[in-house]
C-alpha positions in Angstrom: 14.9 -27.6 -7.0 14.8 -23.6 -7.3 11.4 -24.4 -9.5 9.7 -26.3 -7.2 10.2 -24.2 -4.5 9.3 -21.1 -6.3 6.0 -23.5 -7.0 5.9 -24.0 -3.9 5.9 -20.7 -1.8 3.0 -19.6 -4.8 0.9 -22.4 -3.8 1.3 -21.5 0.0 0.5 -17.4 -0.8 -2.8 -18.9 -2.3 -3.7 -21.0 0.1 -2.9 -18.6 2.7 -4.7 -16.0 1.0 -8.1 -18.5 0.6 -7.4 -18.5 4.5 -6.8 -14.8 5.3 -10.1 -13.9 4.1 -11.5 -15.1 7.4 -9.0 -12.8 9.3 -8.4 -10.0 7.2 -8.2 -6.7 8.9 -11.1 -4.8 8.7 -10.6 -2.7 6.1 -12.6 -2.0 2.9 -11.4 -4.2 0.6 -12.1 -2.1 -2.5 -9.9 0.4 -4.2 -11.2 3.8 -4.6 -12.4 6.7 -2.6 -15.9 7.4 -4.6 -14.4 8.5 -7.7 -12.3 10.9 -5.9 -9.1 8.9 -5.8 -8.1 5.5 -6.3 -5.4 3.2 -4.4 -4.0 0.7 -7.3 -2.5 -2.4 -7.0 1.4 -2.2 -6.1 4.0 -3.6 -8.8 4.9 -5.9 -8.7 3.0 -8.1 -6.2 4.4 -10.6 -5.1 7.9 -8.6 -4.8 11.2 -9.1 -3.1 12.8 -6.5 -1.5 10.8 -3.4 -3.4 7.5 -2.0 -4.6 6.0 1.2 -5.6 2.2 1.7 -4.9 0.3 4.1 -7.4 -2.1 6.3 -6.4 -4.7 8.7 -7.8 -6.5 11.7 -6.7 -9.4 13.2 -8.8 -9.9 16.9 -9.1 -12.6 16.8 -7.4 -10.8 17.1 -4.2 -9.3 20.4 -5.3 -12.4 22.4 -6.3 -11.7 24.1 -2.9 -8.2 24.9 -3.8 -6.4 23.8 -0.7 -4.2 20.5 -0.5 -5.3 17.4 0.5 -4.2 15.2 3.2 -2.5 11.8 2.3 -1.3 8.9 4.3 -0.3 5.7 3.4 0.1 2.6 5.6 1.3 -1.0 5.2 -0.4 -3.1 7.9 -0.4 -7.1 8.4 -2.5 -9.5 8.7 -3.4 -9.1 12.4 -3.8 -5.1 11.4 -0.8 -4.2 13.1 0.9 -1.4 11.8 3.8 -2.1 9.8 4.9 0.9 7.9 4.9 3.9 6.2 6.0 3.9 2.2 7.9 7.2 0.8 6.6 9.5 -1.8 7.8 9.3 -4.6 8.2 12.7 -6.3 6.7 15.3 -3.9 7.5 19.0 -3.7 8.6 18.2 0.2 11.3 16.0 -1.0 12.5 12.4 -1.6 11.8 9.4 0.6 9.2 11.7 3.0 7.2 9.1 4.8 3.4 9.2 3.1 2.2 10.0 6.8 -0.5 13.5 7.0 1.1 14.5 3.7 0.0 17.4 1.5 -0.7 17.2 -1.8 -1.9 20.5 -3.8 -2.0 18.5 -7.2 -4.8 16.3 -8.6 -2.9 13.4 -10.6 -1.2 10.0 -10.3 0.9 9.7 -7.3 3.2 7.5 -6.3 5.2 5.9 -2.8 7.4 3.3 -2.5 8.2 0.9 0.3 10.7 -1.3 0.9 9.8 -4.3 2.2 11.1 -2.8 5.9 9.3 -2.4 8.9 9.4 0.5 11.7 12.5 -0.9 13.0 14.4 -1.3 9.9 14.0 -4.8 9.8 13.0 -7.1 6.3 9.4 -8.4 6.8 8.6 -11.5 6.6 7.1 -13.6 3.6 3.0 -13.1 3.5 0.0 -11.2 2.9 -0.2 -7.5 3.9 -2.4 -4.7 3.2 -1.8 -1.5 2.3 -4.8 1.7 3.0 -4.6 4.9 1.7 -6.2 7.6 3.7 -7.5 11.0 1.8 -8.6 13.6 4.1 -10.3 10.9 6.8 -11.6 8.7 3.9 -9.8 5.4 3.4 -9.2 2.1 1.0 -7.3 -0.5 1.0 -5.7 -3.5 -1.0 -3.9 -6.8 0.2 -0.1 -7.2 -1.3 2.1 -10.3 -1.1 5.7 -10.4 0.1 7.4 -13.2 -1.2 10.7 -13.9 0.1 
């Protein structure tokens, strides 16, 4: 029984994805900022309750020597905002909300998001995206939440 409805809910996610193309936020779908920093895809996807998102930013956004700006937001289908993931290690401290947040470093970067949204509340199963803004430029990539 647990089998079939893991089979299932996976079946649903793919169908639903085939369907969300059509109403997809409009978002760049790509990952990547030029070269100068990259969104990759959170692990694991699908997950239940918890992910981390990885994130990269090149050296060239540092030639200048002053920090770059960072945000990171979890939207949904209907590009309503959802959320904003924590950093994970960042000089400002742990679980600071990846919202106008300074990084002096080139390097792989991480957040983490809980499955919440604004409220507190467990979202529900389905497709959502996440977009990573670098000082004004963004990218983003769809995630599943299977529950």
């Amino acid at each position: 029984m647990k089998l079939s409805y893991c089979l299932l809910a996976t079946l649903t996610l793919l169908v639903a994805t085939e369907n969300a193309s059509a109403q997809a936020p409009a978002f760049p779908s790509r990952a990547g900022g030029g070269g100068a920093f990259d969104l990759e895809q959170n692990y694991p996807n699908p997950f239940n309750p918890e992910t981390t998102i990885p994130f990269t930013l090149g050296d060239e956004l540092f030639v200048d020597g002053n920090a770059v700006v960072v945000s990171l937001r979890i939207f949904n289908l209907l590009s309503q905002p959802v959320a904003f993931p924590v950093a994970l290690s960042h000089p400002a401290g742990a679980g600071v909300e990846v919202r106008s947040l300074e990084y002096a470093q080139p390097g792989r970067h991480g957040a983490f998001w809980d499955g919440t949204d604004q409220s507190g509340r467990q979202v529900a199963s389905g497709i959502y995206f996440m977009q990573l803004t670098v000082n004004g430029q963004s990218v983003s990539r769809r995630m599943y939440v299977l529950k």
